[in-house]
MIDO-34421 format. One record per residue (C-alpha): x, y, z; residue in one letter. Coordinates in steps of 0.2 Angstrom, whole numbers, plus 5000, padded with zeros to 4 digits. Example, Ala and Ser with C-alpha at 12.3 -4.5 7.8 and 13.67 -1.06 7.14 Angstrom:
REM residues 2
506249785039A506849955036S
END
This chain:
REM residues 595
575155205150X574755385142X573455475151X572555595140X571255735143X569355665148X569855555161X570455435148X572155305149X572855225134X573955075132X574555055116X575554885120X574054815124X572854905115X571754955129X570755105132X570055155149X569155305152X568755345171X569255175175X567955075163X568654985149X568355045132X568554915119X568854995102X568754915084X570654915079X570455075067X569755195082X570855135092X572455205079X571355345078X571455385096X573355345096X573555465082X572655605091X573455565108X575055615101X574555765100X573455825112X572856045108X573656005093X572756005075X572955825065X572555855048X571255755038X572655705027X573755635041X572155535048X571955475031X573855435031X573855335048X572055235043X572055215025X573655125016X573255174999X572055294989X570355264998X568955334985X567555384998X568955435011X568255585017X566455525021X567555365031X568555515041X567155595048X566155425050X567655375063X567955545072X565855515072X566155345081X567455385092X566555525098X564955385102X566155245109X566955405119X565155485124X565455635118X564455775109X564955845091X563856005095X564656045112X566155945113X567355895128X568555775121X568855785102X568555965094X568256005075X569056145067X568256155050X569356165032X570856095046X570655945054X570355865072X571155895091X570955835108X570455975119X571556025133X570856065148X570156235150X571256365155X571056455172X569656605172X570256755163X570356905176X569957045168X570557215174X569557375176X569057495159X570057625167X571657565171X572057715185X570357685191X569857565206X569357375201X567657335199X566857205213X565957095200X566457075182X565357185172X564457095157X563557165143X562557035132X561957105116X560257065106X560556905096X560356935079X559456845067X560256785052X558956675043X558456825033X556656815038X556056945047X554656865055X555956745066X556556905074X555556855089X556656665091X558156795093X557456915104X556656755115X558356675118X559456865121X558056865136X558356685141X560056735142X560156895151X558956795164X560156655167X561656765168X560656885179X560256745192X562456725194X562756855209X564656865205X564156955187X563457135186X562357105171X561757255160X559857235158X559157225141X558457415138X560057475139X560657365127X559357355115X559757495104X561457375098X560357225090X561157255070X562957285077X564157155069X565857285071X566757405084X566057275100X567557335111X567057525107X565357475113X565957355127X566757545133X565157645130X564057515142X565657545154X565657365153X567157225156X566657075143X565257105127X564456945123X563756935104X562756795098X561756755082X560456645076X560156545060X558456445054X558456345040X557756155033X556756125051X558756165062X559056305071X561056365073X561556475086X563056545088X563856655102X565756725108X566256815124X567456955120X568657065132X568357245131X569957295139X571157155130X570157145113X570156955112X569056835112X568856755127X567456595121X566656555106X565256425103X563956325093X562356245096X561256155083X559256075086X557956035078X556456115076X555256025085X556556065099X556556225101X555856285118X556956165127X558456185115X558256375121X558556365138X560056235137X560756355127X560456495139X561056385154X562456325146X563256515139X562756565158X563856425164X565256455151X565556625156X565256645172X566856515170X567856615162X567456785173X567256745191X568756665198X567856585213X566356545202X565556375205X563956295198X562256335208X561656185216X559856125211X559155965218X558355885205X557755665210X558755555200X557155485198X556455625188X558255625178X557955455173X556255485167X556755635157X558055545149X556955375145X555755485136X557255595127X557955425120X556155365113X556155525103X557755515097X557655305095X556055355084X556955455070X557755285067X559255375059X561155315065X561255475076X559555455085X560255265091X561855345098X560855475104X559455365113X561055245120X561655405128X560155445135X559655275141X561455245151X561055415158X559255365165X560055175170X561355285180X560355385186X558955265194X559855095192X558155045197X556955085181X556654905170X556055015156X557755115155X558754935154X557654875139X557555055129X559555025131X559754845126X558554885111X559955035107X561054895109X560354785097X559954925084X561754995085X562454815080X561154785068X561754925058X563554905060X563955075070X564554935086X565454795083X564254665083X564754545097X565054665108X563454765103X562254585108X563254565123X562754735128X561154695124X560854545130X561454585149X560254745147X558754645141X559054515154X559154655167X557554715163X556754545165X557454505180X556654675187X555054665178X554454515171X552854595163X553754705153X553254655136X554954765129X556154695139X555554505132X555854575112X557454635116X558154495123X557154375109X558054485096X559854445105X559254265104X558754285084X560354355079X561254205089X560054105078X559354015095X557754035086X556753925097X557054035111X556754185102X555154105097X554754085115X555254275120X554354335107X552954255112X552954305128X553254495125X551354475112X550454405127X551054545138X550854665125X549954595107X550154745098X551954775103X551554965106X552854995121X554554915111X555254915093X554054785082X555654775070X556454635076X554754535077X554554565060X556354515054X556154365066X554554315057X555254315040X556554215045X555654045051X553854075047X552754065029X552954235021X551054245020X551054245038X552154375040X551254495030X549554475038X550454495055X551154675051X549554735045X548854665061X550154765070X549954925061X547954915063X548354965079X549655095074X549255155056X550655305057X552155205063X553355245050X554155075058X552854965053X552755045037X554255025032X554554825038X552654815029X553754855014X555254765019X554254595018X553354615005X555054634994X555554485002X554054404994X554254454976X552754604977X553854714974X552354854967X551654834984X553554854993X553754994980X552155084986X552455055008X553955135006X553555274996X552255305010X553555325024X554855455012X553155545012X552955575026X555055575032X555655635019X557555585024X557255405032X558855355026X558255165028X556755175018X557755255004X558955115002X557454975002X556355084989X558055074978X558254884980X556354864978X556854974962X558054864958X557054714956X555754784944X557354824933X556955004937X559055044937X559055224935X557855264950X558655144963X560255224959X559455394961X558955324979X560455274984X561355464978X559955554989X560755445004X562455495000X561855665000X561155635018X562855595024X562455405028X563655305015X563855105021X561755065017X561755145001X563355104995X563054924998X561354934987X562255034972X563654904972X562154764971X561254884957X562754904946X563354714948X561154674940X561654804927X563254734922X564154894926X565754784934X567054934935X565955044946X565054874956X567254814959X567554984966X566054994979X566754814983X568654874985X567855014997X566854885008X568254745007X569154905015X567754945028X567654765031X569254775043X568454875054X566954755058X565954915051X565554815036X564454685031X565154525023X563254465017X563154655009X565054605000X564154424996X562454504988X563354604975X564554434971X563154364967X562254514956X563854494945X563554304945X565254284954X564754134963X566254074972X566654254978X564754254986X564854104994X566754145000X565954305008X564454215016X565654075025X566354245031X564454325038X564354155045X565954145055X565754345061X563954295067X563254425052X561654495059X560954505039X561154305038X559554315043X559054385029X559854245016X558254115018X557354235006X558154384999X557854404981X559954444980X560354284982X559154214971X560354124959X561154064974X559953934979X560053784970X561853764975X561953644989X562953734999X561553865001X560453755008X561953695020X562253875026X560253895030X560453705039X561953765047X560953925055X559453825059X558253895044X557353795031X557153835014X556053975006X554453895006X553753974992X554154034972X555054214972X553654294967X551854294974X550054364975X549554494985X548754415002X547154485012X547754555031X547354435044X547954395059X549354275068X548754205086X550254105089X552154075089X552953895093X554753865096X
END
């Protein structure tokens, strides 16, 4: 058994992780990574090596795979790529684990003959702003007096106030001379960059007697975060030095009610849950087990964590058995707790749907529209998808228009609005729902990759290509490469549509991809065997997408072959009701659901 830093045990004969005595269960390709980086803990392992240890031959798109598992570990590990404890980045080099911090640097007095000084003696200097925009001088000087403030409120520090060191704003050089001008110990510099709605902040604590740095740091938020983002900053540079500088130093102590923790944590994960990006479900999972920990007591925070669940497996950043069972014992938490809570029934109806148990399902979601007919208080998604799958697609429609009558701004409902009516054949209407949501989220990854497949089936190549690059760009690669294999498979360009499937077949030994995505593009470059291959493989893996097959317009050529309609009868589902293609249908309104 290896212990490693973080509280963290690994077996590597049995392939185990624990991390403060809970199990971990990693896919088998995080779990190498981890062995890779426990072999050399404080030490750097290149990106090459990681690609060496995880990749047997030349992987095309290796680098966006390396930092989509360091990304995961980090998740399965709860840990934070802007402050992290456990696995550091070090740009144009690769990855460590971090060792535990070293004991508090002592510094001695400016004057080495003279007596040493009863507090360490701490200058912070004005930030500076960097975003070359004068007019965002005032974020800078804000957070340089949140700062001071927080270091000021440590009785172990003698703190400079700011008029005397105001008149240092624009210095970038000669910070020890300075540091001996203020008669000070340590010179903390920071700076401040904001650009495309993110603010950067960096800052680093130097030893005026030593001349080395002692810390260094980087924060990152967004916009819409910025008064709170300024103060966790402030508390968290406050914390790190005092740290670092008082030897007997230890953490104020504040009483805040778990209760109130909770809370501020559920609301947190509905923001970041809302931005319905792969970083915003880690984000609200995080958040969601810290408001369960926290008040073991709250229904809301079991469900907003079983609908993370159930998103995170959906999308292929869990492994999906484990993601449902996650998600199943959340949601069925929440309903023992609180049986009117009309999220906690979706949840669980969705854990049902993906198992294919549609008639319970059915039942749950029935349950969580007469608690709640709107579906205001959980994620309408999977309502939707559940929809499509067992009723007439009319029906569907009319129901999401019934839904978003009631909430004409959710850029969830818009986007499913889309989503079903490419699965109906109107594709202009599909086309036009998801243009609305790019409007208005411009970097939606998931409404980009359904615009391009609704692209793709007005024969518009060029631009569903176009949509899948601007997702690349984004950083999110699985989504969009699985609709620009499908695009050039239609187009007939099979060197480029074989090499997208070489990526994913490799991918497809992690679990983190899909075989029904590997089965769609088959059956784009009329491969029929290889499509059917791959969707006995969705169907033994439990593939949430299967429940996708009964209409998607990929698998069109697909359905005359009995065993199509033997899959479908396998998962329960009957056959598309309907020709391909269809008229537009008026909104109206679905009162009912039975089993």
């Amino acid at each position: 058994m290896q212990i490693l830093p973080g509280g963290i045990r690994l077996n590597r004969r049995a392939g185990e992780v624990y991390r403060n005595g809970l199990k971990i269960t990693l896919p088998e390709q995080l779990f190498r990574l981890l062995v890779l980086l426990g072999e050399h803990p404080g030490e750097v392992v290149t990106r090459e090596e990681i690609r060496k240890a995880l990749w047997s031959d030349t992987f095309v798109n290796y680098d966006d795979s390396i930092n989509s598992a360091i990304r995961r570990l980090r998740n399965y590990l709860e840990d934070e790529v802007d402050s992290p404890r456990l696995v550091e980045t070090l740009p144009g080099h690769g990855y460590r684990f971090i060792l535990p911090a070293s004991p508090p640097h002592v510094i001695p007095a400016i004057h080495e003959n003279g007596p040493l000084p009863m507090k360490p003696r701490l200058a912070a200097l004005p930030f500076e702003n960097l975003s070359g925009n004068p007019a965002e001088d005032y974020l800078a000087d804000s957070l340089t007096d949140a700062v001071i403030t927080e270091l000021a409120k440590i009785p172990a520090l003698d703190v400079k106030p700011r008029c005397l060191v105001r008149r240092y704003k624009q210095l970038r050089h000669g910070l020890t001379a300075t540091g001996r001008k203020l008669k000070v110990d340590a010179v903390l510099q920071g700076s401040l960059v904001h650009c495309n709605g993110r603010l950067r902040v960096t800052a680093q604590l130097l030893s005026v007697t030593k001349e080395k740095h002692l810390w260094a740091e980087s924060y990152n938020c967004f916009t819409s975060d910025i008064l709170d983002f300024q103060m966790d900053v402030a508390e968290s540079i406050a914390r790190q030095i005092a740290s670092r500088l008082v030897v007997s130093w230890k953490p104020r102590s504040a009483y805040i009610s778990p209760v109130r923790i909770a809370q501020d944590a559920h609301l947190k994960a509905h923001h970041s849950f809302e931005s319905f990006t792969n970083d915003g479900f880690w984000k609200a999972r995080q958040y969601w087990k810290l408001a369960v920990r926290e008040d073991p007591s709250y229904p809301q925070a079991y469900a907003g964590l079983a609908e993370s669940y159930n998103m995170l497996g959906m999308t292929g950043l869990l492994d999906t058995t484990d993601a449902f069972e996650e998600a199943r014992g959340a949601a069925s938490r929440a309903v023992e707790m609180d049986e009117s809570l009309a999220e906690a029934h979706s949840a669980l109806a969705h854990t049902y749907a993906v198992e294919w148990n549609w008639a319970a399902a059915g039942m749950e979601f029935g349950q969580a529209l007469q608690l709640d007919p709107n579906l205001t208080a959980g994620n309408p998604c999977h309502y939707i998808e559940f929809l499509m799958a067992v009723r007439e697609p009319r029906q569907t429609t009319m129901e999401i228009e019934r839904l978003r009558a009631a909430r004409p701004f959710s850029a969830f409902l818009g986007l499913m609005l889309g989503w079903a009516y490419y699965g109906i054949g109107d594709y202009d209407r599909a086309i036009q729902e998801h243009q609305k949501v790019i409007k208005n989220h411009p970097k939606h990854t998931l409404s980009h990759v359904l615009l391009a497949l609704d692209y793709s089936q007005k024969k518009r190549y060029k631009a569903a290509e176009e949509e899948c690059r601007k997702v690349l760009s984004f950083g999110k690669t699985r989504l969009a490469m699985n609709a620009l294999g499908y695009v050039y498979a239609i187009t007939g360009d099979k060197g480029k549509a074989k090499e997208i499937l070489n990526q994913l077949k490799r991918l497809l030994r992690t679990s983190f991809a899909s075989p029904y995505a590997l089965a769609a593009i088959y059956a784009g470059l009329e491969e029929k065997e290889a499509a059917f291959d791959f969707l006995e493989r969705a169907y033994e893996r439990h593939d949430p997408e299967l429940i996708w097959m009964r209409w998607d317009p990929q698998l069109s050529n697909l359905r005359p072959d009995s065993r199509f309609r033997n899959l479908l009868n396998r998962i329960g589902l009957q056959p598309f009701p309907i020709p391909p293609r269809i008229k537009r249908h008026p909104a109206g309104e679905l009162r009912m659901l039975s089993a």
